[in-house]
Jmol script that loads the backbone (N, CA, C; Angstrom):
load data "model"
ATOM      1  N   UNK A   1      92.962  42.188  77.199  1.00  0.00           N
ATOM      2  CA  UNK A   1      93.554  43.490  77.490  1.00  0.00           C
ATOM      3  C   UNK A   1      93.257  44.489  76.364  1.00  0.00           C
ATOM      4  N   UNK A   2      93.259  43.912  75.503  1.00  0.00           N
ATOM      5  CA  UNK A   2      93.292  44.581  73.711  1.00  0.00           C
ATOM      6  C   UNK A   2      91.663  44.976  73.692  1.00  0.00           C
ATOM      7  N   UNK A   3      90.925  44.325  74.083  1.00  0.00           N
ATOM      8  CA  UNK A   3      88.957  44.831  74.040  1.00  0.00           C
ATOM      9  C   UNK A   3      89.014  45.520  75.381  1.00  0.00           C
ATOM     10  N   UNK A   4      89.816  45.871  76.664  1.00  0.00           N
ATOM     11  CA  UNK A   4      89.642  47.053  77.557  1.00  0.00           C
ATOM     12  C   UNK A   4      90.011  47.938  77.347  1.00  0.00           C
ATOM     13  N   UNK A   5      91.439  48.487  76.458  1.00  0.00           N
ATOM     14  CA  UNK A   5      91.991  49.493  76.153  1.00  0.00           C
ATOM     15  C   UNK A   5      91.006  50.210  74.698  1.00  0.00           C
ATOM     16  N   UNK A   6      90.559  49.703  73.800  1.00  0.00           N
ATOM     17  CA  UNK A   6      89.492  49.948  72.951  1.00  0.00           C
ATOM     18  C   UNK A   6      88.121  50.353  73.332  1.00  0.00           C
ATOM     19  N   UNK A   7      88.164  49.603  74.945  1.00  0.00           N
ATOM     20  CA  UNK A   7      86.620  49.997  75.591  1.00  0.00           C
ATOM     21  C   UNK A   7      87.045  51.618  76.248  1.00  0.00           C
ATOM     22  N   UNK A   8      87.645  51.546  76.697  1.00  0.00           N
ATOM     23  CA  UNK A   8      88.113  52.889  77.276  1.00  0.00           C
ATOM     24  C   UNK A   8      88.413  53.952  76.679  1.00  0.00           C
ATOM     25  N   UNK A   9      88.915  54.114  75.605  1.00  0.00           N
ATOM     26  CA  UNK A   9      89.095  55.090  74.534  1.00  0.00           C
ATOM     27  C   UNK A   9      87.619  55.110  74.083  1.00  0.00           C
ATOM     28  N   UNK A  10      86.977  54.287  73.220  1.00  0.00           N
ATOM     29  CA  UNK A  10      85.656  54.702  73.168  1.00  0.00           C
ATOM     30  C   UNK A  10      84.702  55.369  74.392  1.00  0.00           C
ATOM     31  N   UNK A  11      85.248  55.346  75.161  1.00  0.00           N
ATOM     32  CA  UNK A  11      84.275  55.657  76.391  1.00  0.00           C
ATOM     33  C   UNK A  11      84.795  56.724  76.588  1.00  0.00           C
ATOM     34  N   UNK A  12      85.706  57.214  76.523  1.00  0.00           N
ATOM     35  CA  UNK A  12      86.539  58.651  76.547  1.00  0.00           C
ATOM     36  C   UNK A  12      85.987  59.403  75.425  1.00  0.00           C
ATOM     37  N   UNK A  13      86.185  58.936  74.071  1.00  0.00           N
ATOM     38  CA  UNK A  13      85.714  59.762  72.890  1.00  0.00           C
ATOM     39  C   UNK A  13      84.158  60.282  73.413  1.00  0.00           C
ATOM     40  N   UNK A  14      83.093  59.027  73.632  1.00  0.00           N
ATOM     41  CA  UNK A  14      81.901  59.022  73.720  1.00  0.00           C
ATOM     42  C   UNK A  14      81.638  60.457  74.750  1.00  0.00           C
ATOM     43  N   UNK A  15      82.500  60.327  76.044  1.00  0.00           N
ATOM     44  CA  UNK A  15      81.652  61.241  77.096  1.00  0.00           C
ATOM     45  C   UNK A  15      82.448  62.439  76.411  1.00  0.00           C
ATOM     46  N   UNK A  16      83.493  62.777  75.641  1.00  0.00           N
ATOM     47  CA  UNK A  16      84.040  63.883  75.367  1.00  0.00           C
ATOM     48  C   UNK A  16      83.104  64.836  74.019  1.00  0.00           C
ATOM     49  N   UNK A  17      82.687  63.808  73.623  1.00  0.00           N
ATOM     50  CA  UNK A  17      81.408  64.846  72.961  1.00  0.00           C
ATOM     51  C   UNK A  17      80.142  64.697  73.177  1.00  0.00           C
ATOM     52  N   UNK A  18      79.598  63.671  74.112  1.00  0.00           N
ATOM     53  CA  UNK A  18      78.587  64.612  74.748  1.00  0.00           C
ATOM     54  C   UNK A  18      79.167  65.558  75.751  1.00  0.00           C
ATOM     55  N   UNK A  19      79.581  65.790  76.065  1.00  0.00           N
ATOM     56  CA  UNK A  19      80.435  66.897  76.865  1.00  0.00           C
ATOM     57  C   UNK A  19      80.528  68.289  76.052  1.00  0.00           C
ATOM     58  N   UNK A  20      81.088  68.014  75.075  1.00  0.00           N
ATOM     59  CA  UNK A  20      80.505  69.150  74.216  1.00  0.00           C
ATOM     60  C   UNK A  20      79.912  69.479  73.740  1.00  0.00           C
ATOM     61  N   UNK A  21      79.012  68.466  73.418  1.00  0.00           N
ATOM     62  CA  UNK A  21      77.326  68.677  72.612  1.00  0.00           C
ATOM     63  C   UNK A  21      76.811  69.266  73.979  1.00  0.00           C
ATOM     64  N   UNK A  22      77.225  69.287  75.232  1.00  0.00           N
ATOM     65  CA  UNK A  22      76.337  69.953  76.060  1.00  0.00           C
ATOM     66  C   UNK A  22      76.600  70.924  76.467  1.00  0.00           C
ATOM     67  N   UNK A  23      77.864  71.335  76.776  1.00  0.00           N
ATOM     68  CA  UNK A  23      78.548  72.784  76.830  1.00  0.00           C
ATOM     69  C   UNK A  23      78.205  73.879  75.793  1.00  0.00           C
ATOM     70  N   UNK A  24      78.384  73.092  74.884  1.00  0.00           N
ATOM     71  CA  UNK A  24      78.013  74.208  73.318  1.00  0.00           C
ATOM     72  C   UNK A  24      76.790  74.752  73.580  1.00  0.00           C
ATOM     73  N   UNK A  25      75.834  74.082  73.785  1.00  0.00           N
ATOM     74  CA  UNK A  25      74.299  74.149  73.913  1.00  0.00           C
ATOM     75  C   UNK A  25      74.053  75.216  74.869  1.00  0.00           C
ATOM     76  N   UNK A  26      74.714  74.600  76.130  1.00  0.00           N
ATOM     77  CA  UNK A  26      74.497  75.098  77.555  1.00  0.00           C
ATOM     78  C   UNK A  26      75.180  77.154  77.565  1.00  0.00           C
ATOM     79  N   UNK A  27      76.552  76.565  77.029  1.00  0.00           N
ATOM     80  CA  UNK A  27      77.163  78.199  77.084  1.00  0.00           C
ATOM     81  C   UNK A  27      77.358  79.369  76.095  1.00  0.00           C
ATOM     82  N   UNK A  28      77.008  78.396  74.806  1.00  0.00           N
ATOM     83  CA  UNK A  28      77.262  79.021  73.091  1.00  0.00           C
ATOM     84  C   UNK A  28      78.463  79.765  73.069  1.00  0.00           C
ATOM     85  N   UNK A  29      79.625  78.538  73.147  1.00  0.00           N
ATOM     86  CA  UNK A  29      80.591  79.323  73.016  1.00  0.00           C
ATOM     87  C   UNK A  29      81.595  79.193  71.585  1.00  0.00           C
ATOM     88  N   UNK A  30      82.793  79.933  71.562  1.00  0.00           N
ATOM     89  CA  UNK A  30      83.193  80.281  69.910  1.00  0.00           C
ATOM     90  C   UNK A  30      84.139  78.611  70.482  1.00  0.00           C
ATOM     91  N   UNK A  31      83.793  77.570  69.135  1.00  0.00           N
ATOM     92  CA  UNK A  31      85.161  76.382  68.567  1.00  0.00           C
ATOM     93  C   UNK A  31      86.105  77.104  68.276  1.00  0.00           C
ATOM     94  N   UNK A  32      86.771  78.465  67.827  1.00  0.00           N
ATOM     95  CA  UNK A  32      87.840  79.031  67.893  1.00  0.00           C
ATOM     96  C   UNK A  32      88.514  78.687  69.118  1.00  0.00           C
ATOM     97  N   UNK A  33      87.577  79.671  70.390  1.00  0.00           N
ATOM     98  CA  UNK A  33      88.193  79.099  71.744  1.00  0.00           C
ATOM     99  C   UNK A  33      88.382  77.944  72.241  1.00  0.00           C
ATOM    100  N   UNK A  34      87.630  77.424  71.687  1.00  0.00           N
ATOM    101  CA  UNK A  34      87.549  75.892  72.148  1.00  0.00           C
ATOM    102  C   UNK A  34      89.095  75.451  71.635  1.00  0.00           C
ATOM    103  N   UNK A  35      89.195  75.273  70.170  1.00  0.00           N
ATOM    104  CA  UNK A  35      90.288  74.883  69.555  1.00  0.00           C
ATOM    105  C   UNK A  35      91.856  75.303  70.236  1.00  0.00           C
ATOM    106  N   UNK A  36      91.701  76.865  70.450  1.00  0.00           N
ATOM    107  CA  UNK A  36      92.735  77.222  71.466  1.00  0.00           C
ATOM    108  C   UNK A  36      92.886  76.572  72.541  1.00  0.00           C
ATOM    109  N   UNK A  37      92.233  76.841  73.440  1.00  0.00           N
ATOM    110  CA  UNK A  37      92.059  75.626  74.417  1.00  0.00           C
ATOM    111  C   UNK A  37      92.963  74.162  74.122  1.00  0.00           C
ATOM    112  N   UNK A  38      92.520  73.667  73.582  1.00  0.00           N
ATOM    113  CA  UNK A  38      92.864  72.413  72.762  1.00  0.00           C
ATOM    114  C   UNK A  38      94.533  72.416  73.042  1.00  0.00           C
ATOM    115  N   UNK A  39      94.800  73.759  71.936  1.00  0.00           N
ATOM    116  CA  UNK A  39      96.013  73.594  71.429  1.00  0.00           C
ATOM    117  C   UNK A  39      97.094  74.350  72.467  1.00  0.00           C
ATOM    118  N   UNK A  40      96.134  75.312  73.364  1.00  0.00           N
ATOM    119  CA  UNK A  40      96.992  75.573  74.711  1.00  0.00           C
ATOM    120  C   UNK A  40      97.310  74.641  75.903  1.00  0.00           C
ATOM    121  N   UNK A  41      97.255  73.412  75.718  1.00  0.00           N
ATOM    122  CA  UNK A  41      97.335  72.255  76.589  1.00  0.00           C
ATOM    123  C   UNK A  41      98.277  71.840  75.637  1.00  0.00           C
ATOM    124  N   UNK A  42      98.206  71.211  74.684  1.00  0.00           N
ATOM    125  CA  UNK A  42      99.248  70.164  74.153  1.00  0.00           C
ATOM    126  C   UNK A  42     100.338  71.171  73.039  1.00  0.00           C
ATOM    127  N   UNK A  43     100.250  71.787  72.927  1.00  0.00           N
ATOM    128  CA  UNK A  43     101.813  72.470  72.022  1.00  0.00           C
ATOM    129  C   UNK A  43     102.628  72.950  73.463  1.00  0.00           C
ATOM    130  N   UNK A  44     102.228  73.828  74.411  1.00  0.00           N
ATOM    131  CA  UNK A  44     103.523  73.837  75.331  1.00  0.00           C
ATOM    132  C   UNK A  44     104.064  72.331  76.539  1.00  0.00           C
ATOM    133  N   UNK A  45     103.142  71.623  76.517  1.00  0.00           N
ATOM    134  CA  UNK A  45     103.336  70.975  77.257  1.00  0.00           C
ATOM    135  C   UNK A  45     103.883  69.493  76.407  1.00  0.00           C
ATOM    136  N   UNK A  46     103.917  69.429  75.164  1.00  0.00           N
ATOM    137  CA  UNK A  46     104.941  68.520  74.364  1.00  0.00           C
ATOM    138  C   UNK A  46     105.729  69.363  73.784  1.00  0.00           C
ATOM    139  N   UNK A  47     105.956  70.411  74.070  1.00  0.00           N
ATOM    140  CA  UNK A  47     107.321  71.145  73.467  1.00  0.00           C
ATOM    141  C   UNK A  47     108.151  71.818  74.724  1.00  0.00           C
ATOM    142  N   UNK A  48     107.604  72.130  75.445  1.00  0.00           N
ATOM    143  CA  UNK A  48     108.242  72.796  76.320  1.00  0.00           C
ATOM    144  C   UNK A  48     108.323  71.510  77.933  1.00  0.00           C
ATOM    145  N   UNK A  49     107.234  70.967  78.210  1.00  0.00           N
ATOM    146  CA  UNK A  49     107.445  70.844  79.827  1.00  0.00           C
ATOM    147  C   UNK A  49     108.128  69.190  79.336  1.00  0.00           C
ATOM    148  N   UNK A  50     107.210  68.197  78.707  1.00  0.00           N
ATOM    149  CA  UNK A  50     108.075  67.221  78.392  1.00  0.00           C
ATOM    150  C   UNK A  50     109.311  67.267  78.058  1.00  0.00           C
ATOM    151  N   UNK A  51     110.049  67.881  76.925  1.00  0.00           N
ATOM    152  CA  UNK A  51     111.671  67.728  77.124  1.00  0.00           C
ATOM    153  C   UNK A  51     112.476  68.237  78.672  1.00  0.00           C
ATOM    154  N   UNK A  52     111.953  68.783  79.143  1.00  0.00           N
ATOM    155  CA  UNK A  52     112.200  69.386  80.201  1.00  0.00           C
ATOM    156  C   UNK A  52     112.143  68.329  81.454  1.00  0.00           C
ATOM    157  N   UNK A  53     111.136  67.674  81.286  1.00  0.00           N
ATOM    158  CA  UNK A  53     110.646  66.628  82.538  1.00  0.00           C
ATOM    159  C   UNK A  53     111.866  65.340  82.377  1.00  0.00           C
ATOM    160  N   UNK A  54     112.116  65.810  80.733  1.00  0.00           N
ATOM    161  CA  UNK A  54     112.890  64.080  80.338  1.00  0.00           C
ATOM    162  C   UNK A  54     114.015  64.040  81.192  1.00  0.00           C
ATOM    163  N   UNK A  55     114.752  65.098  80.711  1.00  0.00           N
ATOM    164  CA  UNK A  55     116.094  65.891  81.029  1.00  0.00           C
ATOM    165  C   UNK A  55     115.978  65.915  82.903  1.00  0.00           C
ATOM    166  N   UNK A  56     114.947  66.811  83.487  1.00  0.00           N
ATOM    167  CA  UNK A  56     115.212  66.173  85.186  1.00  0.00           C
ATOM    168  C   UNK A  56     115.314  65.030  85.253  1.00  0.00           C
ATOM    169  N   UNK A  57     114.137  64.562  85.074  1.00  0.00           N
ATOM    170  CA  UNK A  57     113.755  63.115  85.797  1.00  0.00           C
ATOM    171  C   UNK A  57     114.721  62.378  85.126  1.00  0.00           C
ATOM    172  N   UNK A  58     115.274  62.315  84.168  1.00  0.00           N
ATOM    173  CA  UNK A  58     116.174  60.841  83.655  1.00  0.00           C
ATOM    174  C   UNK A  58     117.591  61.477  84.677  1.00  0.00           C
ATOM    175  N   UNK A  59     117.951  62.371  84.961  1.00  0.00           N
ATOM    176  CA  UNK A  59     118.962  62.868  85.378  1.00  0.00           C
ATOM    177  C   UNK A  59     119.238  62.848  87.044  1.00  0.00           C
ATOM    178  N   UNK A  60     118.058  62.818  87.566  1.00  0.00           N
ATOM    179  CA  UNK A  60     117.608  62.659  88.961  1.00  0.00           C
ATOM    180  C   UNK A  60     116.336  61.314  89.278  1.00  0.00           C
ATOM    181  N   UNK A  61     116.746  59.995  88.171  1.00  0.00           N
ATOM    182  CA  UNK A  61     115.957  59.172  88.283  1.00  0.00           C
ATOM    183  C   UNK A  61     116.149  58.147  89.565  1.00  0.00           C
ATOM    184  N   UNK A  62     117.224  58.214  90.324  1.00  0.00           N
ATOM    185  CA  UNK A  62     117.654  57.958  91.716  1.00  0.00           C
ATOM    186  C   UNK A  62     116.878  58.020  93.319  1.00  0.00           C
ATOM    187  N   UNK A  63     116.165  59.598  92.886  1.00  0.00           N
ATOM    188  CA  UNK A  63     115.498  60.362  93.511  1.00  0.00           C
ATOM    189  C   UNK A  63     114.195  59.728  94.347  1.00  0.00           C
ATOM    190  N   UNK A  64     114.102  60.264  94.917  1.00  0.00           N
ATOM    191  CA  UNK A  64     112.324  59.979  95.685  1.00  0.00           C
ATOM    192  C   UNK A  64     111.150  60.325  94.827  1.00  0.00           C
ATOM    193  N   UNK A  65     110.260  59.377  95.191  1.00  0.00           N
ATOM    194  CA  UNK A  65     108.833  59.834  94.764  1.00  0.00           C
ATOM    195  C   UNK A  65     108.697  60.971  95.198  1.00  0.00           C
ATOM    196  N   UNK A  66     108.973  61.709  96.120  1.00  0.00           N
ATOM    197  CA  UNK A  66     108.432  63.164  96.398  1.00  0.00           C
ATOM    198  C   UNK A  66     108.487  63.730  95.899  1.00  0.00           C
ATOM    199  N   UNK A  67     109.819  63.771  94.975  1.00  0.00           N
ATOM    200  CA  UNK A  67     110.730  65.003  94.163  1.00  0.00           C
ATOM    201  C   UNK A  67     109.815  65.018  92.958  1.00  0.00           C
ATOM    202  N   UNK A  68     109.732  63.400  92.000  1.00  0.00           N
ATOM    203  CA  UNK A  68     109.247  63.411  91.038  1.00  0.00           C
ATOM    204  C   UNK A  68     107.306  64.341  91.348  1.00  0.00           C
ATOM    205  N   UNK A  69     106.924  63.899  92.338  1.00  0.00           N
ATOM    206  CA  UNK A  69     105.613  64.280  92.392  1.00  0.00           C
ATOM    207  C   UNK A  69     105.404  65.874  92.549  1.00  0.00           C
ATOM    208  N   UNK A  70     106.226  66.579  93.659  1.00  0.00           N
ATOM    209  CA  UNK A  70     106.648  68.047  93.759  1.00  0.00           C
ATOM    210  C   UNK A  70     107.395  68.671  92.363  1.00  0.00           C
ATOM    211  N   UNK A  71     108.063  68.207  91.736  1.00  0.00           N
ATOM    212  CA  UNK A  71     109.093  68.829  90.637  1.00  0.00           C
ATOM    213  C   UNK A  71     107.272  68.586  89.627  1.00  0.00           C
ATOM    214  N   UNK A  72     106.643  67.128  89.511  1.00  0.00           N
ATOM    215  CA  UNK A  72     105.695  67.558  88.743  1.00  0.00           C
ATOM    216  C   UNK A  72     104.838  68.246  88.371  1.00  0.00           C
ATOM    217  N   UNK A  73     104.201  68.820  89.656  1.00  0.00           N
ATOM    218  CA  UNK A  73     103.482  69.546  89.890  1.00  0.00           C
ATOM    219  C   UNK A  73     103.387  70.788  89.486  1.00  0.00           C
ATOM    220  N   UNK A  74     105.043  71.468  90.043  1.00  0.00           N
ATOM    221  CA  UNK A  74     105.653  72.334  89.846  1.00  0.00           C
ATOM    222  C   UNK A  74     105.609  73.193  88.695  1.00  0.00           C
ATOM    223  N   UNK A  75     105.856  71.748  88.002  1.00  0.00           N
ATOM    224  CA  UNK A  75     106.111  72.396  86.150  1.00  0.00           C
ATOM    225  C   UNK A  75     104.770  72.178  85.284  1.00  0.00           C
ATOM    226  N   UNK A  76     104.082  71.494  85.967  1.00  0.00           N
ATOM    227  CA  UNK A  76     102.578  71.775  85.537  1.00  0.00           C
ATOM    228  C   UNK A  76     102.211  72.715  85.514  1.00  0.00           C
ATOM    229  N   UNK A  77     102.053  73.133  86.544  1.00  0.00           N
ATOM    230  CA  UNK A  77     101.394  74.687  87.483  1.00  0.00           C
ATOM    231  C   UNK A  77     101.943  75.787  86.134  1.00  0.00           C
ATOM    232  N   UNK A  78     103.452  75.490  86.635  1.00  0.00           N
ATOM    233  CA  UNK A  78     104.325  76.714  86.339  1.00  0.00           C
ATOM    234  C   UNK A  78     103.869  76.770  84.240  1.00  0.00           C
ATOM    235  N   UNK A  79     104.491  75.986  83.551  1.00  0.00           N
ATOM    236  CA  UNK A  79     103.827  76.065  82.384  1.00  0.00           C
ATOM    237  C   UNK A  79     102.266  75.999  81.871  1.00  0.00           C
ATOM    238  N   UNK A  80     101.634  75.457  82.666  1.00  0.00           N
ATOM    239  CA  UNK A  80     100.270  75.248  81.908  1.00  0.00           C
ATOM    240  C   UNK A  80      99.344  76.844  82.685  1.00  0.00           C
ATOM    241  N   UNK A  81      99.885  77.201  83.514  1.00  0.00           N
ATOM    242  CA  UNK A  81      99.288  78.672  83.833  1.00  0.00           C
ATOM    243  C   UNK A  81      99.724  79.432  83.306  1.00  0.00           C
ATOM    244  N   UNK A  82     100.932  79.602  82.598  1.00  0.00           N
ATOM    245  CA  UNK A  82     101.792  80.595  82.093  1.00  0.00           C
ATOM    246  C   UNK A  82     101.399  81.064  80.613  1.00  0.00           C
ATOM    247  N   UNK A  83     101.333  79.821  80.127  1.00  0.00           N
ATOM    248  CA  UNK A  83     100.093  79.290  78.886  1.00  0.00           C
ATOM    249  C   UNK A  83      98.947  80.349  78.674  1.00  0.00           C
ATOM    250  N   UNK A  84      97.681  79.546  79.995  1.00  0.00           N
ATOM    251  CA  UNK A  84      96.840  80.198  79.936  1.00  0.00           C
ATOM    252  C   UNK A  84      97.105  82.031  80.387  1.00  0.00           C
ATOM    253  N   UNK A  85      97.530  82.411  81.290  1.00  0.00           N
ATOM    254  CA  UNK A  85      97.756  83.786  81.258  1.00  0.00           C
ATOM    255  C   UNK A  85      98.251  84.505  80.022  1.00  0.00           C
ATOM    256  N   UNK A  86      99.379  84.256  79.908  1.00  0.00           N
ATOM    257  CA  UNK A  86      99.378  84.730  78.155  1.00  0.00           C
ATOM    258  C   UNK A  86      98.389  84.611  76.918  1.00  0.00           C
ATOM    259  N   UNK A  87      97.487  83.492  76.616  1.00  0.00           N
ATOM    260  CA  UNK A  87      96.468  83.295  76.010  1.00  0.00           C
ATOM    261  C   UNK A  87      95.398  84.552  76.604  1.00  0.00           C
ATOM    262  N   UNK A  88      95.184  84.646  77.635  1.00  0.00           N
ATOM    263  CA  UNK A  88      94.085  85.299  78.111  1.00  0.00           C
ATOM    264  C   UNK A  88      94.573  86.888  78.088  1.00  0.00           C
ATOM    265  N   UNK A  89      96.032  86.828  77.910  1.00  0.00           N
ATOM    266  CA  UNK A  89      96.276  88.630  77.979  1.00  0.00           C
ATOM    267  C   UNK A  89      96.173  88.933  76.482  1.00  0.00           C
ATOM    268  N   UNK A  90      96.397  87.604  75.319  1.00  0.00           N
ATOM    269  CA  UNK A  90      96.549  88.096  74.211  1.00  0.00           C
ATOM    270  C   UNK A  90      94.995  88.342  73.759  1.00  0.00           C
ATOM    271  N   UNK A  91      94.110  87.394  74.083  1.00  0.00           N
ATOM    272  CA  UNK A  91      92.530  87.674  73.608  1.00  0.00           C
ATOM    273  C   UNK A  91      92.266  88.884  74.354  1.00  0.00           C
ATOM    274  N   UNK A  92      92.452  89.069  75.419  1.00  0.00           N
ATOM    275  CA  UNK A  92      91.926  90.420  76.336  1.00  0.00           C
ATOM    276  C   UNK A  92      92.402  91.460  75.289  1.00  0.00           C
ATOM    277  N   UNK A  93      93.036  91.651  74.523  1.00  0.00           N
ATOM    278  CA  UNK A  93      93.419  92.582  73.857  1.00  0.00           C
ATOM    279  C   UNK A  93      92.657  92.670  72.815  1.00  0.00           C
ATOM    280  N   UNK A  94      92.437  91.931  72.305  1.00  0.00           N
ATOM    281  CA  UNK A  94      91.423  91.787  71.032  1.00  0.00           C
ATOM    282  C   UNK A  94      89.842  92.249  71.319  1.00  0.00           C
ATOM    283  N   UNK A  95      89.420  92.121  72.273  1.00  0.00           N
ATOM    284  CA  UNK A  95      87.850  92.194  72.593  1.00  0.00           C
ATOM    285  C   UNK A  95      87.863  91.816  74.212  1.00  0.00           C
ATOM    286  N   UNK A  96      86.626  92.076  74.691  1.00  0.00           N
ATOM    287  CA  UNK A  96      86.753  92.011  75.995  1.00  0.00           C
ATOM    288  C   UNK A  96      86.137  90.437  76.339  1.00  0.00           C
ATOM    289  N   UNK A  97      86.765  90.053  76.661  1.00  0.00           N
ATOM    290  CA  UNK A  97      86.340  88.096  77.334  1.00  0.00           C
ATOM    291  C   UNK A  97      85.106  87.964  78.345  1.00  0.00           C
ATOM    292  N   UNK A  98      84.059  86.659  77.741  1.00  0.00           N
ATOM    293  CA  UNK A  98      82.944  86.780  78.418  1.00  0.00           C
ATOM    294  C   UNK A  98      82.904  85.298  78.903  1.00  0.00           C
ATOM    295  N   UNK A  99      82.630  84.657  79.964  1.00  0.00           N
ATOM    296  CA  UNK A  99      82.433  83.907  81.020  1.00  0.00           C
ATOM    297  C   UNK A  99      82.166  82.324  79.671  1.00  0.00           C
ATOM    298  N   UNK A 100      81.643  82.321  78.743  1.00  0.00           N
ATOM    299  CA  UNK A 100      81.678  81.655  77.183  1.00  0.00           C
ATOM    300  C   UNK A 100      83.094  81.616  76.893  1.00  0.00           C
ATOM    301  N   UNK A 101      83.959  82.726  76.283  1.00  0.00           N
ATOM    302  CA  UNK A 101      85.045  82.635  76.505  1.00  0.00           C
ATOM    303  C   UNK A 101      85.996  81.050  77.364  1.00  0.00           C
ATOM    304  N   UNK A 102      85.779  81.642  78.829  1.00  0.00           N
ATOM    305  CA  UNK A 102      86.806  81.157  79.363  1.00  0.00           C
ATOM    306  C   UNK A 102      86.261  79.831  79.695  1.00  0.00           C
ATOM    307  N   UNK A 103      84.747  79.527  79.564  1.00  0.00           N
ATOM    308  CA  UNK A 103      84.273  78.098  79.636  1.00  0.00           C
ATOM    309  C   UNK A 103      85.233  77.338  78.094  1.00  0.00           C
ATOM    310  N   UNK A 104      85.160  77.647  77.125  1.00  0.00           N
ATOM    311  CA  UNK A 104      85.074  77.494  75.848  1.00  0.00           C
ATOM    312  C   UNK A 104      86.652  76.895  75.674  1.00  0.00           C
ATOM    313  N   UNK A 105      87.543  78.237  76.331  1.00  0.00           N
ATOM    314  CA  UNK A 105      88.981  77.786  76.550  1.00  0.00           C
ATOM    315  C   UNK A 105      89.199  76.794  77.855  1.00  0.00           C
ATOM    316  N   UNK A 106      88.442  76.891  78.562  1.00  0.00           N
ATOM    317  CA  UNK A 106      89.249  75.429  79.887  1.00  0.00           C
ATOM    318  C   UNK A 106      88.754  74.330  79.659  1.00  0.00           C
ATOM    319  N   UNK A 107      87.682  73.929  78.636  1.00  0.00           N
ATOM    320  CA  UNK A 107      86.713  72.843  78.192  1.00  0.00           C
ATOM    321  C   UNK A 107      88.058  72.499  77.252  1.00  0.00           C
ATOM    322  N   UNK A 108      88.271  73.206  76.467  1.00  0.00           N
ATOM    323  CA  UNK A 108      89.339  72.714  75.208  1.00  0.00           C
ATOM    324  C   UNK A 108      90.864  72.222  75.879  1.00  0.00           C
ATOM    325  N   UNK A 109      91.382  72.820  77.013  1.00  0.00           N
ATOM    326  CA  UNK A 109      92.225  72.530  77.842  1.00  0.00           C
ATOM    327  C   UNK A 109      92.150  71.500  78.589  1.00  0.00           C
ATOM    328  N   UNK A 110      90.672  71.178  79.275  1.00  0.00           N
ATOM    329  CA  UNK A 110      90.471  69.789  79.754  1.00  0.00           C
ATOM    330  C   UNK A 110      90.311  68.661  79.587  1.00  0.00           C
ATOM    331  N   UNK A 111      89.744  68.892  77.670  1.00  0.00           N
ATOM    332  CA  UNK A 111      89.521  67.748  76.689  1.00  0.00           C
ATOM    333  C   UNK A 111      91.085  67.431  76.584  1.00  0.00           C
ATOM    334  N   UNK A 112      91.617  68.499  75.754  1.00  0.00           N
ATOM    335  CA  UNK A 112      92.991  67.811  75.652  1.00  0.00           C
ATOM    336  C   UNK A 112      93.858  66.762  76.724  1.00  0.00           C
ATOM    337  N   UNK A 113      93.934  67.785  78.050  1.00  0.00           N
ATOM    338  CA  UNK A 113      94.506  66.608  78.838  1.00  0.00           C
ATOM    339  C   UNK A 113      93.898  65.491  79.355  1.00  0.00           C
ATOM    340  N   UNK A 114      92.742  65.549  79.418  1.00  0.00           N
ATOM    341  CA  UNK A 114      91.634  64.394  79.279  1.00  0.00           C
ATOM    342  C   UNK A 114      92.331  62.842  78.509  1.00  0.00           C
ATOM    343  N   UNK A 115      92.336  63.725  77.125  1.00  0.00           N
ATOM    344  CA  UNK A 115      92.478  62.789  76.138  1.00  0.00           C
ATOM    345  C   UNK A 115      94.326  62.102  75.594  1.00  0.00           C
ATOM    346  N   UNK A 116      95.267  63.197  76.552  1.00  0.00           N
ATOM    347  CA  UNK A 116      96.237  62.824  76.401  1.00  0.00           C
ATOM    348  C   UNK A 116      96.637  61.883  78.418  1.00  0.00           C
ATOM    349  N   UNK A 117      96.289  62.028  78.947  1.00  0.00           N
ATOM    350  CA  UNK A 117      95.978  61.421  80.243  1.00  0.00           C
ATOM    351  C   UNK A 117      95.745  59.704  80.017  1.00  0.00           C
ATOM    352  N   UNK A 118      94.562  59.707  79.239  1.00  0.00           N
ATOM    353  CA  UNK A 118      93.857  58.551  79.067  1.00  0.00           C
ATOM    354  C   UNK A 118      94.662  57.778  78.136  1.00  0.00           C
TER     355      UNK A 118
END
end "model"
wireframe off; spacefill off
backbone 0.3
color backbone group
């Protein structure tokens, strides 16, 4: 079990930077965004939607799979877009956002949950 869970994380690390060794290449975009990205996936969603999820779900742990799967969704959607819209109104202000940009930020958003998923 201990050499599959080690195989899999390496295999995660592995395709996650060629993934970016090829994006970088492919779109030349700023590791600033990238890094945002990154950090716009995992600071609201371990500060904000997890305590939040603990607090329903331990409280309504009785409940149906539906609820848990609909209530999940829910607060996915609802925080991890809320996230990115604010991120994207605060850079829009700074300079005008180019298609690099928003590859740069959903690559860093997808690695993260990628890598917190796995």
């Amino acid at each position: 079990m201990e050499t599959f869970l080690f195989m899999a994380i390496l295999t995660m690390l592995v395709i996650a930077v060629i993934s970016f060794i090829v994006l970088k290449k492919r779109w030349q975009f700023s590791i600033k965004l990238f890094l945002v990205g990154l950090i716009g996936f995992a600071l609201p969603v371990m500060m904000i939607e997890g305590p939040i999820n603990a607090l329903v779900l331990s409280s309504f742990s009785h409940s149906s799979k539906w609820f848990t799967i609909i209530y999940g969704g829910f607060m996915a959607g609802l925080v991890e877009e809320t996230t990115r819209y604010l991120v994207f109104k605060v850079l829009a202000k700074k300079r005008s956002l180019m298609t690099s940009d928003i590859v740069a930020y959903g690559f860093g958003h997808g690695l993260s949950e990628f890598i917190f998923l796995g």
